[in-house]
N, C-alpha and C positions, 0 to 999 in steps of 0.2 A: 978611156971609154969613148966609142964613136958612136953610139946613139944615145940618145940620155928619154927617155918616156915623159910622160908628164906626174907631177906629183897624185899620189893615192885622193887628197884631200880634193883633185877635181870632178872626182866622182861621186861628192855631195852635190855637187850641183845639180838641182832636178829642173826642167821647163815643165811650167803648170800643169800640161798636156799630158805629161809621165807620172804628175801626183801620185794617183790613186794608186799605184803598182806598188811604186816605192815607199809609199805610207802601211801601206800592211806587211810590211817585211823592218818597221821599226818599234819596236818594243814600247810597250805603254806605261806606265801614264804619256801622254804627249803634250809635252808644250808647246804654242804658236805664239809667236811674237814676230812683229812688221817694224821697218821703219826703214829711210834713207842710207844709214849709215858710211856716208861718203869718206869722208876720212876718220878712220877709228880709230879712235884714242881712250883711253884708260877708262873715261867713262860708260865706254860702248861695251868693252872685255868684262870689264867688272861687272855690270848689266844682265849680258849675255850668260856668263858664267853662274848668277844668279838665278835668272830665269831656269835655266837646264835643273838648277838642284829643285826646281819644284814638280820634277817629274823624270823621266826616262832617256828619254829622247827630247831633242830640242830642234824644233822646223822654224826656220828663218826667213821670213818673205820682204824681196825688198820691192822699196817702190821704182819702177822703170823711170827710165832719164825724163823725160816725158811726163811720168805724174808727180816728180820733184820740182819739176818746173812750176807744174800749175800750183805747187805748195806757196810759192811764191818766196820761197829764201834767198833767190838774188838771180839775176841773169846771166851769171858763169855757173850756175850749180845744176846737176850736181857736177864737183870737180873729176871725179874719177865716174866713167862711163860703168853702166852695169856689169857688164861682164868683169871688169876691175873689182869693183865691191865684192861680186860675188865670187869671184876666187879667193880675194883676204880673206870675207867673211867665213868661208867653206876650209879656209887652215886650223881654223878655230877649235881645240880641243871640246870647247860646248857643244857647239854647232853640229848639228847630225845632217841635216839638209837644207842647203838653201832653194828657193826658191822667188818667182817675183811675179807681180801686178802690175797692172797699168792703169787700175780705176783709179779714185780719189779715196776710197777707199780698200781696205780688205775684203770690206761686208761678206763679198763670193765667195772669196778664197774661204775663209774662215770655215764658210759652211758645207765648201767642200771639204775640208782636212776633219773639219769635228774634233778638236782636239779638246782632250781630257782639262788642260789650265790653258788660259789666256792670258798673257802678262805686257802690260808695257811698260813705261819710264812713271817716276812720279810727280812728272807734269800731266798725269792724265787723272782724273780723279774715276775708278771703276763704272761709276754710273755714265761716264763719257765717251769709256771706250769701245769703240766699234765692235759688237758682236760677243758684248757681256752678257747679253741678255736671252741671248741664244743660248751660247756657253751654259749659264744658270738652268738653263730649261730643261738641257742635256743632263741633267746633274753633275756638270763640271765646274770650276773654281776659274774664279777671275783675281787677279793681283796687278797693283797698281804698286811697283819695287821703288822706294825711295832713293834717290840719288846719293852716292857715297861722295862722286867726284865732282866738283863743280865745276864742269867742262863739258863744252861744245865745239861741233865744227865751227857753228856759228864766229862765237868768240875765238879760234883758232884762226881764221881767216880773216878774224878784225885786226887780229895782233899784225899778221904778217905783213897786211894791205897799209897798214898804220908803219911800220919799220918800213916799208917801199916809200913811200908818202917822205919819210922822214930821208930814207936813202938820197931821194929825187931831190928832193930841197938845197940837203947837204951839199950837193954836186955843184 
């Protein structure tokens, strides 16, 4: 083969700017879910895949390299630059479209998409998360999905930076 194209899954990828098109050409109920998701791992998939079964369609907004930072999870993060995220995330059999923010919050996006459920991790208690209240008003359903995996990037990159730590010593 001498040209190769790019994978189908990069035509999930939506900029904010293109929402509204491509949200009315996805089937409803809709679910919306946000977050970094910088290096995904089992607890992200499991989540992700969660989230979708509470609806039709599954829109995935990540936070800009830029508002991970001001989340304050460390000064190399996030590790993988957006557009990186957002093509793993966009392989994603759940996944219908990603898209991304640059507030601190969703709040806009949210209320641009108006999506049928709102779901995030269950470190968020519903009454906490961003634009449940909205959601509710719409007469849509908000979920707060308990964690299956006990894993984070967080903890991910303690391991690794702790075996470096340990590598350097050794030497």
């Amino acid at each position: 083969m001498s040209e190769w194209s790019l994978p189908d899954f990069e035509q999930k990828i939506c900029p904010p700017e293109a929402l509204s098109e491509r949200l009315a050409a996805l089937p409803r109920p809709l679910v919306f879910t946000n977050g970094c998701f910088d290096i995904l791992h089992r607890g992200h998939v499991t989540y992700l895949a969660q989230a979708k079964s509470a609806g039709t369609s599954l829109v995935l907004a990540l936070n800009t390299d830029a508002s991970v930072r001001r989340q304050g999870k460390g000064e190399d993060r996030p590790i993988n630059p957006l557009e990186n995220r957002a093509a793993v995330a966009a392989a994603l059999e759940s996944v219908d479209l990603v898209t991304w923010f640059d507030d601190d919050t969703p709040a806009a996006l949210i209320e641009a998409v108006q999506p049928d459920v709102l779901v995030k991790g269950g470190d968020w208690p519903v009454e906490k998360i961003v634009g449940a209240a909205e959601t509710v008003a719409r007469g849509g359903k908000v979920y707060s999905i308990p964690f299956l995996h006990q894993t984070s990037t967080t903890q991910t990159l303690a391991k690794i930076r702790a075996a470096e730590a340990d590598g350097e010593t050794a030497q």
